[in-house]
Every structure is written in structure tokens, then in C-alpha cells.
GUGU-70459 format. One record per residue: residue in three letters; z, x, y of N, C-alpha, C in turn. Coordinates in steps of 0.1 Angstrom, whole numbers, padded with zeros to 4 digits, always signed. Layout:
BEGIN
AlaZXYZXYZXY
...
// end
This chain:
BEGIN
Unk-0072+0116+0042-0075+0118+0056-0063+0124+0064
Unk-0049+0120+0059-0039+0125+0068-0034+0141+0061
Unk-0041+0146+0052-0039+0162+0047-0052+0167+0056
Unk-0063+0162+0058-0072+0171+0064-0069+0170+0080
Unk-0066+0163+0084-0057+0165+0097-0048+0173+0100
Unk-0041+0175+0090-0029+0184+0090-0032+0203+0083
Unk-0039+0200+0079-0048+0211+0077-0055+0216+0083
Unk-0060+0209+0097-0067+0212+0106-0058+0219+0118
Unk-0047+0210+0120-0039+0220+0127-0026+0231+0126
Unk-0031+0230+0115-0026+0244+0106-0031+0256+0111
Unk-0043+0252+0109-0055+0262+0108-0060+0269+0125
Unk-0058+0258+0130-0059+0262+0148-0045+0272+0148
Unk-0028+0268+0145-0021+0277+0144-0025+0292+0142
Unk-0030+0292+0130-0027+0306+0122-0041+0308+0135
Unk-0050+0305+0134-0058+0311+0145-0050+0316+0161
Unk-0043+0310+0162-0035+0318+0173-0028+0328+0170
Unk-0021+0330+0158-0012+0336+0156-0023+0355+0150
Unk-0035+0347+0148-0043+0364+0147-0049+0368+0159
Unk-0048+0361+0171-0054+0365+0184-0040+0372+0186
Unk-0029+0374+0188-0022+0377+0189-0019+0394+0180
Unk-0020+0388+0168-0024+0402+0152-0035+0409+0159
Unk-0044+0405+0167-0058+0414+0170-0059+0425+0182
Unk-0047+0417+0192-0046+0424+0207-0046+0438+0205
Unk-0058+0443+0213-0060+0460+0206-0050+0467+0215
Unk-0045+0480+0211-0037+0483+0220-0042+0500+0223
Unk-0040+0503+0239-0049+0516+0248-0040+0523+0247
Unk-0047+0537+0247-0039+0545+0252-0035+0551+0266
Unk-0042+0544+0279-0039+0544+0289-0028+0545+0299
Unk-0025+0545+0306-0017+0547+0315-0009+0530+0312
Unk+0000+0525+0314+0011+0516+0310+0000+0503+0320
Unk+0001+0505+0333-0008+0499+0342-0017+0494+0338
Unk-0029+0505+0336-0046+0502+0328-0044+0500+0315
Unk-0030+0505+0309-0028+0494+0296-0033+0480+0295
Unk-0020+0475+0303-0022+0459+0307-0031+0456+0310
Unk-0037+0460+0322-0052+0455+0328-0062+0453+0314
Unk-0063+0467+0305-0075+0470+0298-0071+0459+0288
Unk-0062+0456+0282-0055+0448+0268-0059+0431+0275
Unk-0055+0428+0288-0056+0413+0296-0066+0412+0293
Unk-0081+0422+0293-0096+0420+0298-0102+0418+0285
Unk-0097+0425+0276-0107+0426+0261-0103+0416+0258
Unk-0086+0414+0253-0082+0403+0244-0084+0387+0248
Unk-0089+0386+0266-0089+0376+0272-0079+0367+0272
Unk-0064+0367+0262-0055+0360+0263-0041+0368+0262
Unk-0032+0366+0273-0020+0374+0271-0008+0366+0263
Unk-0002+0373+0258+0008+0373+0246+0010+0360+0250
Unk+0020+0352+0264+0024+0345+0264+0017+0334+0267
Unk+0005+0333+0272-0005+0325+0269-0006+0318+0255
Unk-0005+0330+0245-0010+0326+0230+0004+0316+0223
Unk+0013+0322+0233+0026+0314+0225+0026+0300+0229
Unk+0024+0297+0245+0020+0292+0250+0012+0277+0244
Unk+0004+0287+0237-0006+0274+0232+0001+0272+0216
Unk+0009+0278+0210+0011+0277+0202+0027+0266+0205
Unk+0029+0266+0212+0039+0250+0213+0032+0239+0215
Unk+0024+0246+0224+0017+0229+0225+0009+0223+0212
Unk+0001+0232+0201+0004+0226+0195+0013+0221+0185
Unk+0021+0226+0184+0031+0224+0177+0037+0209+0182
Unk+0040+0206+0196+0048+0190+0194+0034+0183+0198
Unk+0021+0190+0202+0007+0178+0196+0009+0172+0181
Unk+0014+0183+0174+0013+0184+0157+0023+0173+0154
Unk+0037+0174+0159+0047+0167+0160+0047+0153+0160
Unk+0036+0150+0170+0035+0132+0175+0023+0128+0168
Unk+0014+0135+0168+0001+0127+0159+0007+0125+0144
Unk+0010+0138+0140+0013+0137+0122+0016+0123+0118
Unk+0032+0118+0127+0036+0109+0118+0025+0098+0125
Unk+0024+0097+0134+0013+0085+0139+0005+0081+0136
Unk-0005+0088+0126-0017+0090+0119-0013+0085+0105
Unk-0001+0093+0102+0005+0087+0086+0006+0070+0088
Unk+0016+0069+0096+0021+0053+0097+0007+0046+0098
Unk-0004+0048+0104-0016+0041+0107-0022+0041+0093
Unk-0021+0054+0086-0030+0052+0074-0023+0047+0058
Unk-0010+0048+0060-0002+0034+0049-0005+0026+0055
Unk-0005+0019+0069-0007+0006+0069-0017+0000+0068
Unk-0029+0009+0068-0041+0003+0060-0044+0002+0047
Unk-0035+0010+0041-0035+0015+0026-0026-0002+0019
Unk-0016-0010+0030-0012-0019+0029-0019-0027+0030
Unk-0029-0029+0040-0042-0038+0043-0049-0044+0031
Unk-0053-0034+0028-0063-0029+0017-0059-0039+0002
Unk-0048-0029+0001-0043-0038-0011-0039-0052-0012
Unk-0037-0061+0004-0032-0074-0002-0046-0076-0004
Unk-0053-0077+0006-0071-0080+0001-0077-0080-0011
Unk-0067-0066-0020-0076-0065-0031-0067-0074-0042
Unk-0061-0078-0038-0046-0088-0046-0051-0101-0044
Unk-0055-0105-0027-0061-0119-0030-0072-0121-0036
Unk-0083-0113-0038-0092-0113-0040-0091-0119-0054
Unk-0085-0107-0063-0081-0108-0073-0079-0124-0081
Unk-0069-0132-0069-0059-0144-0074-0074-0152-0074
Unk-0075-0152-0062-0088-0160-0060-0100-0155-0069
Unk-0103-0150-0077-0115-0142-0087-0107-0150-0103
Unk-0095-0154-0102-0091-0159-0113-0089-0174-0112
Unk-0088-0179-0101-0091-0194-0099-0106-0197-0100
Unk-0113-0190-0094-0129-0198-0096-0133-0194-0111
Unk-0131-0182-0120-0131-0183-0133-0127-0195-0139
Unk-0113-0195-0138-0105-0209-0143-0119-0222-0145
Unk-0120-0220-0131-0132-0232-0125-0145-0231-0134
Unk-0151-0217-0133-0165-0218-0140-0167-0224-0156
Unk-0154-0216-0160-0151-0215-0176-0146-0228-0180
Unk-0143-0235-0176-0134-0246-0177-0120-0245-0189
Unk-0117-0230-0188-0105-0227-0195-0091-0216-0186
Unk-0083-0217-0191-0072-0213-0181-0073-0195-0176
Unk-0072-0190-0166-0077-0177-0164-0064-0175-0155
Unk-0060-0161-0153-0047-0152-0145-0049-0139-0142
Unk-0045-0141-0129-0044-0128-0126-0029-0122-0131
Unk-0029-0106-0136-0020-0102-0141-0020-0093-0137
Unk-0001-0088-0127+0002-0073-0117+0015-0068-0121
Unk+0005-0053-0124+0019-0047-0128+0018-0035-0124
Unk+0037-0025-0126+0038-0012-0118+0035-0002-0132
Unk+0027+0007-0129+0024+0015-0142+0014+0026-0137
Unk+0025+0040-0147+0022+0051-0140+0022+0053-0124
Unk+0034+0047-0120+0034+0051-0106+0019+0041-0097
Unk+0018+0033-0100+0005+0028-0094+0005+0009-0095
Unk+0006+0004-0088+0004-0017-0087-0013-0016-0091
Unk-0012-0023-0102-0024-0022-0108-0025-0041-0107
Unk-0040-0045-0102-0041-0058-0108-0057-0061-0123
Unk-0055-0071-0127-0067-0074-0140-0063-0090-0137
Unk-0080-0093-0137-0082-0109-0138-0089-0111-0150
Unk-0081-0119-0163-0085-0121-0172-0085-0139-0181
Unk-0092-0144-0186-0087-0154-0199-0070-0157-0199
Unk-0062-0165-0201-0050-0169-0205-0046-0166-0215
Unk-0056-0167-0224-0055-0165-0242-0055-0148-0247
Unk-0056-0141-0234-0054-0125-0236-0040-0118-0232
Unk-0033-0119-0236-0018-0113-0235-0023-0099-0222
Unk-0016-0103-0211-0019-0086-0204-0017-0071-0211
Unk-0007-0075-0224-0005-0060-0229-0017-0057-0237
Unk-0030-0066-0241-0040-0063-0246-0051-0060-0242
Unk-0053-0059-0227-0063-0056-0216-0066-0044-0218
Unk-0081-0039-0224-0083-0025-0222-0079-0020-0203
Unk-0080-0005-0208-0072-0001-0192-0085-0003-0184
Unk-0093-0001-0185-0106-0005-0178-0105-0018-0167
Unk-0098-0028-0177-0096-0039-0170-0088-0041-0161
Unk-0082-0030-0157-0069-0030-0147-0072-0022-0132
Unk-0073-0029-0122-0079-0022-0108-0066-0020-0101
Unk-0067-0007-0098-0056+0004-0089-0053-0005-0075
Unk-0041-0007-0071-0041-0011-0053-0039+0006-0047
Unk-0036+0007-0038-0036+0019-0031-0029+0026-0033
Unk-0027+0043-0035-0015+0047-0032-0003+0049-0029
Unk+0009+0045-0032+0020+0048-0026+0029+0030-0024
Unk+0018+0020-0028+0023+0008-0025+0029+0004-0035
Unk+0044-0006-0031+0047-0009-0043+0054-0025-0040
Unk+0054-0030-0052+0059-0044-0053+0071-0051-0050
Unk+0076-0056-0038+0089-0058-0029+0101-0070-0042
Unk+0106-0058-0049+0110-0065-0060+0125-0065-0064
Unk+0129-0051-0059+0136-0041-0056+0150-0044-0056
Unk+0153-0055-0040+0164-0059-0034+0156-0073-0027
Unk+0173-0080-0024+0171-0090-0018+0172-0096-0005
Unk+0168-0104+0006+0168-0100+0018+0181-0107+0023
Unk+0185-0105+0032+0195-0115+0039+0197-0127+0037
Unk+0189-0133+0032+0195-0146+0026+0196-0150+0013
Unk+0200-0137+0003+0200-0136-0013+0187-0142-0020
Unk+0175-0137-0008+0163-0142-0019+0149-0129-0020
Unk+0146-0129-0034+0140-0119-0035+0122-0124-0032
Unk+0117-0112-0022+0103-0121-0018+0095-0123-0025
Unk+0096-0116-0039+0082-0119-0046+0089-0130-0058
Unk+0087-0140-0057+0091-0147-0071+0084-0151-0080
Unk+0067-0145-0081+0059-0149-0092+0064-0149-0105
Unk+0062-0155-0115+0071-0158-0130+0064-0144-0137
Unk+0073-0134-0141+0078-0125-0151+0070-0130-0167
Unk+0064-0124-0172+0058-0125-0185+0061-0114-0196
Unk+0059-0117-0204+0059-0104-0215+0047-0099-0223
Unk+0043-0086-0214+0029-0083-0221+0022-0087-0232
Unk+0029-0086-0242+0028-0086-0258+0026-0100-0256
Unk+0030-0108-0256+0028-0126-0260+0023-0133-0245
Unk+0023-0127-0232+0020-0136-0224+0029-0146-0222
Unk+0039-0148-0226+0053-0155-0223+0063-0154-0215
Unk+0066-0166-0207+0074-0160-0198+0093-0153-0199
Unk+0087-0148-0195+0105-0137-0198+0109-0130-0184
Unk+0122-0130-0180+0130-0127-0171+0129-0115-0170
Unk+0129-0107-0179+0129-0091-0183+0116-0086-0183
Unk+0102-0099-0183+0089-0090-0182+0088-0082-0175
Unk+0073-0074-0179+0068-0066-0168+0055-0064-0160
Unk+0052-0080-0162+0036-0085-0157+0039-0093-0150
Unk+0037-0094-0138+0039-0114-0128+0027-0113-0130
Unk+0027-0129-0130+0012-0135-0137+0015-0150-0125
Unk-0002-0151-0123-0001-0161-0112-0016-0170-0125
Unk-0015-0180-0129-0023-0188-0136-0024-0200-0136
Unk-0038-0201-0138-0045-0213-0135-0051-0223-0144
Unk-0052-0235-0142-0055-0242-0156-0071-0240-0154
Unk-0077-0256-0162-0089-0255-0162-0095-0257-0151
Unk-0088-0268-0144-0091-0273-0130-0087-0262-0116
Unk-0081-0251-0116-0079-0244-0107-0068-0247-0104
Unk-0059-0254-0105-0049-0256-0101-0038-0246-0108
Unk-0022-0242-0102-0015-0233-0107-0008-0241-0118
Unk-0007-0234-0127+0003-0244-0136+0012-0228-0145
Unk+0021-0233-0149+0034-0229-0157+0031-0223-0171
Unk+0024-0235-0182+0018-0230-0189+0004-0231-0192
Unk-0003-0222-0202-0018-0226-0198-0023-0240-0203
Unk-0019-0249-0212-0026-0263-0213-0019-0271-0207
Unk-0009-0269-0192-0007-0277-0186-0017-0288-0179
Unk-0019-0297-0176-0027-0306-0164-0024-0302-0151
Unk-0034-0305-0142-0031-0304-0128-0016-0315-0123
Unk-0015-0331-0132-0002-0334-0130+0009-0330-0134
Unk+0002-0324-0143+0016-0319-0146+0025-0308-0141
Unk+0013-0296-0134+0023-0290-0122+0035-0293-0112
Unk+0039-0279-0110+0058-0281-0103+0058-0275-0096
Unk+0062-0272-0090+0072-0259-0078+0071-0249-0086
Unk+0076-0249-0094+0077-0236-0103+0067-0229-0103
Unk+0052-0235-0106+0035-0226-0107+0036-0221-0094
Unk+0040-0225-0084+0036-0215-0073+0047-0206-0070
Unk+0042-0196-0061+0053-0183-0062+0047-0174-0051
Unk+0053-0163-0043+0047-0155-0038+0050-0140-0043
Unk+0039-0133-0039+0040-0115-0043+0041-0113-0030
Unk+0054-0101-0027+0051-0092-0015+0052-0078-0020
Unk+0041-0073-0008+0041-0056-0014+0041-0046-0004
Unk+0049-0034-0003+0051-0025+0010+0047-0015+0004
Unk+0046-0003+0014+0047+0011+0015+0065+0020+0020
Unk+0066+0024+0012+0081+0028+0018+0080+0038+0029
Unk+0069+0045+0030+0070+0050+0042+0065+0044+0059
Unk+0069+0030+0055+0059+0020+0065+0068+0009+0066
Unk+0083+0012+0071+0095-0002+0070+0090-0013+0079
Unk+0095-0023+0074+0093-0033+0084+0078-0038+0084
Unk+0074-0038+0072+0058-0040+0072+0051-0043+0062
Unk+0056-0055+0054+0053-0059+0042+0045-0067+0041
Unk+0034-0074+0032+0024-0084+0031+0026-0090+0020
Unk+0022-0100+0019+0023-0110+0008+0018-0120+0006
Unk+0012-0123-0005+0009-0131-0007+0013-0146-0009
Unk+0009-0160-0007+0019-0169-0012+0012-0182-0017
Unk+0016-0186-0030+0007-0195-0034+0012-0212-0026
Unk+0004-0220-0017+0014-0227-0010+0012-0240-0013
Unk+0003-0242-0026+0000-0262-0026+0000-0261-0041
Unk+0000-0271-0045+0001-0274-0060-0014-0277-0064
Unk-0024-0274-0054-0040-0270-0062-0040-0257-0056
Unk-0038-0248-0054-0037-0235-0058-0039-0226-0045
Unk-0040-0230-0032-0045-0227-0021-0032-0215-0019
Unk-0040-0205-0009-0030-0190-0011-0035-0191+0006
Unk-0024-0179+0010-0028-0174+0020-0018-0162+0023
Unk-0019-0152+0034-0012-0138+0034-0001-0139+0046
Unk+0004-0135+0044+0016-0133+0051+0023-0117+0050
Unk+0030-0119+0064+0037-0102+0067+0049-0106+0073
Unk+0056-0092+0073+0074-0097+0075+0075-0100+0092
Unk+0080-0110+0091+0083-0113+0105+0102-0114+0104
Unk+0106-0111+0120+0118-0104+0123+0127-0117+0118
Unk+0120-0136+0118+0131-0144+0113+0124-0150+0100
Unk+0137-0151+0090+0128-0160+0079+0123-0170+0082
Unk+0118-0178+0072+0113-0195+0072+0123-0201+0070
Unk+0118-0216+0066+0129-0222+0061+0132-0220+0050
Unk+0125-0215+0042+0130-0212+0026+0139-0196+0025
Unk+0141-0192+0038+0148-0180+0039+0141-0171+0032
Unk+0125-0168+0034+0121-0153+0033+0113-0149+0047
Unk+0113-0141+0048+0110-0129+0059+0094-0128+0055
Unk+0088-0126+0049+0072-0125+0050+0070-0138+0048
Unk+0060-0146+0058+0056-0156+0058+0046-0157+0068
// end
């Protein structure tokens, strides 16, 4: 949407710039020059330049305005398609009466999520099983904020075994049989900790200051979204 916009006033440009290439020129007297060239071409030179700044700083203030508006929907979009997701793997959990997870990862340039079984290592998910977030969004993973904490702390897995590893490259948010978050998959709902819950946040870099996230907040599995606000919480993160 924001290339055909900008293509659009491209295009009004170079149309000024051939009214201008077109102005026929008389062989008249210098006078009835002017007069004759004002009347046919209906626009004089400085007229056309004229309009040619204006659009130019029109072009100037919509561009980025339009950009900023259409990552941040592009941001929208994707926690929606993230909760959805988390939540698509708790009521599985639930139906199946066996452990189910959502599993997110960065690959080929793209935050991909797949809601699958427990017993399926994410490195074995045909690619089919893996749904694109938006464009250009990526996983707030990076750096840490002002108070040495990094916002996404979902637990790290390792494709291949589904195990958790520091060095993974799947966060995995999972659920027992009961729906509840747990650590490993034959945990019990008592047997859950602090640990099973976690939050994901995720930005657009061309869109500062404007992150979403998800955050898993009870020990039965209840989630809700959050965006960066200017003071942390008490647990010192900034989206909440």
C-alpha cells in the first residue's frame, strides 16, 4: 500500500515535469509569444514549478506518515496472529488431552509461528506448518532495556530434540494436558513454576517506541497483550 502511494506521486511529478517538456513555442513577436504560449499551454513555467514543490513537501509529510501507520498495523496484525496462535495451542492441549505448543521462530528473514503436538520437535514441522507474521517484524530479543532485562523471556529450545537450550532457536510457549503452561511436557498443572510463563515482545524497526507483546500472566495459562509504555512495571519491563 505504501509503494502505490508513492508511486502515485511520482507519477503526478513526472506529469508536471512533461507540461512543462510540451510548452509549444511561437514564432511571434516576444509579446504574442507569451500571450500565445500562456493560452495554449494554460500553465506558465512557474506555475508548473510551483506545483511541483507543493508536491514535493505534500510527498515529504504523507510518505513517512503513511509508512509509520502501515508498520504499525503490520505490528497489530502480528501480535493477534501470535495470540491467536498461543491460544490455538492451549485449547488443542485441551481437546487432545495431550501436551500441544506453540513454536516461534526468525527464519529467512521472516517471525514465523506453528501450533503443533509436544512430541513433534519444531525442527520436524513440515514448512507448511509454519504461518508468516508480517513483514519487516521482528522478535525484541536483541538488547536489553534499562533495567538489564530482556522483554521476551520465553524458554529457548532446540529444534532437533525440542529441549530446552540457551542457545536455541525456537521459544516455545507449552501446555500440558490440562491447558495449563508447564516447563516440561508430562508436567502436572501442580507441578508448574514461574518458569512456564514468559512473555514474547515484537517490533518493527522502523516503528521505535512501539512494541507488543505478549505475556503469559497465571499459572493456568491466561495471556494477555501489552505495548511499551514510557515506565516499566514492577518486574522492570517496559511492555506491559
Amino acid at each position: 500500500m505504501e509503494n502505490t502511494l508513492i508511486k502515485h506521486l511520482l507519477l503526478v511529478q513526472k506529469q508536471a515535469i512533461n507540461l512543462v517538456a510540451e510548452k509549444p513555442v511561437s514564432s511571434d513577436s516576444p509579446g504574442a509569444k507569451s500571450r500565445k504560449s500562456s493560452t495554449e499551454s494554460g500553465f506558465s513555467l512557474l506555475e508548473v514549478l510551483g506545483v511541483m514543490v507543493i508536491i514535493s513537501i505534500l510527498g515529504g509529510i504523507a510518505v513517512p506518515t503513511w509508512l509509520g501507520f502501515a508498520n504499525n498495523q503490520k505490528l497489530q496484525t502480528s501480535i493477534r496472529r501470535l495470540n491467536w496462535a498461543i491460544h490455538s495451542a492451549k485449547s488443542e492441549a485441551i481437546l487432545s488431552s495431550t501436551s500441544w505448543q506453540a513454536s516461534i521462530r526468525e527464519y529467512g528473514g521472516r517471525v514465523q509461528v506453528a501450533v503443533h503436538p509436544a512430541k513433534t520437535p519444531p525442527g520436524q514441522l513440515p514448512e507448511g506448518s509454519w504461518t508468516n507474521l508480517e513483514p519487516g517484524i521482528e522478535i525484541d530479543n536483541r538488547e536489553r532495556n534499562t533495567r538489564n532485562k530482556y522483554e521476551t523471556t520465553l524458554r529457548r529450545v532446540d529444534p532437533d530434540t525440542n529441549q530446552v537450550r540457551n542457545a536455541g532457536t525456537v521459544y516455545r510457549v507449552l501446555f500440558n494436558y490440562q491447558g495449563c503452561p508447564v516447563y516440561n511436557p508430562s508436567n502436572f498443572c501442580t507441578q508448574t513454576s514461574l518458569a512456564a510463563k514468559g512473555r514474547i515482545a515484537i517490533h518493527h524497526p522502523e516503528v521505535p517506541g512501539q512494541k507488543r507483546c505478549i505475556i503469559i500472566s497465571t499459572l493456568i495459562g491466561a495471556t494477555r497483550i501489552g505495548q511499551q509504555q514510557q515506565r516499566p512495571d514492577q518486574n522492570g519491563y517496559y511492555c506491559h
